[in-house]
N, C-alpha and C positions, 0 to 999 in steps of 0.2 A: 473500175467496176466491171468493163467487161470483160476481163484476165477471170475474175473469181466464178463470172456467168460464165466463161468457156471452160470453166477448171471443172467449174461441178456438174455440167453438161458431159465432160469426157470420163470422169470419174465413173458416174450412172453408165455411160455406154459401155466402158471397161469393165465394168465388176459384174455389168448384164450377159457382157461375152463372157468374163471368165466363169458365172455363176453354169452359165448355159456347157464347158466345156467343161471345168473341175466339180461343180453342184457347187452345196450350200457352205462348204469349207472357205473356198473363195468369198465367200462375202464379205466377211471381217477385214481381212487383208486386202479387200478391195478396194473398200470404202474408206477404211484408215489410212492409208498410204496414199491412196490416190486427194483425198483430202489434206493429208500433209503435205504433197506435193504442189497440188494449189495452193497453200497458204505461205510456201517458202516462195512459190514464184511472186506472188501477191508483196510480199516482204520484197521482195528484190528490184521488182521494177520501183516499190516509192524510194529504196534506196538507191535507185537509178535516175529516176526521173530527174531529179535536182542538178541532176551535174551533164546534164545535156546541152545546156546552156553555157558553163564552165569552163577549165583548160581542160587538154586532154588529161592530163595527170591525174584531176580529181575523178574525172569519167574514167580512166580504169580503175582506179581505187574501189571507187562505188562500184564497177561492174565486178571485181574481185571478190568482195566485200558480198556480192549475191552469189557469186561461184561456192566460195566459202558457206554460204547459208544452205546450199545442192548439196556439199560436201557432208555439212553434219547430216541431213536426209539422209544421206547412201549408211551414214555412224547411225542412225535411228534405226535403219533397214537391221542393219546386223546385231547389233544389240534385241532387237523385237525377236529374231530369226532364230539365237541363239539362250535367250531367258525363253521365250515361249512356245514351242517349235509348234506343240499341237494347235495353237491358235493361231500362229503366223508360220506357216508353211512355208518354206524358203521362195521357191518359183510363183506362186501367187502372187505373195505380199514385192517379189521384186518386178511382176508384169504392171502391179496396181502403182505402184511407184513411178516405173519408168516411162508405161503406157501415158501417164499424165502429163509426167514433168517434161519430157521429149516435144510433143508437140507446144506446149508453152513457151517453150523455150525460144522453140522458132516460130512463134507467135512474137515473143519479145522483138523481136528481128523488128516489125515496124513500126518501133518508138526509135531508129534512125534514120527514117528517111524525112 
């Protein structure tokens, strides 16, 4: 639960700087990606969670298995990037994405210690 309160805490700050540096074009791309980003990190750590306890084997599986879930993200990015361009503006929609998922990511870091 506190992955999705730090996801949508960084999203708002993200989409308030990009709104503040690109206007109102940004906000789409802001909110959407930076929300999709939380929701795949959200997905990854309960497909991580379980195998913390596990062998290693199953723990990379599962940590792959979330890489893999980043991965279709970045397929989401380009696909949105290239059917929509006017609504998802390339450099936006990939600050709103990255800006999110980046720190998450190494937020994940302290479900191994």
């Amino acid at each position: 639960m506190r992955d999705l309160g730090f996801g949508i805490l960084l999203t708002v700050v993200v989409t308030a700087l990009m709104v503040l540096a690109w206007g109102r074009e940004a906000l789409i791309p802001g909110l959407s990606f930076g929300l999709l980003a939380t929701a795949i990190h959200v997905a990854a750590v309960a497909l991580l969670k379980p195998a913390l306890t596990g062998s290693y084997g199953k723990l990379m599986s599962r940590w792959g298995m979330g890489m893999g879930l980043r991965l279709v993200g970045v397929g989401m990015f380009a696909l949105a990037v290239l059917r929509e361009p006017q609504l998802f503006p390339a450099l936006p929609t990939a600050v709103g994405y990255l800006a999110v998922l980046i720190p998450l990511l190494f937020f994940e870091t302290r479900l191994l210690r």
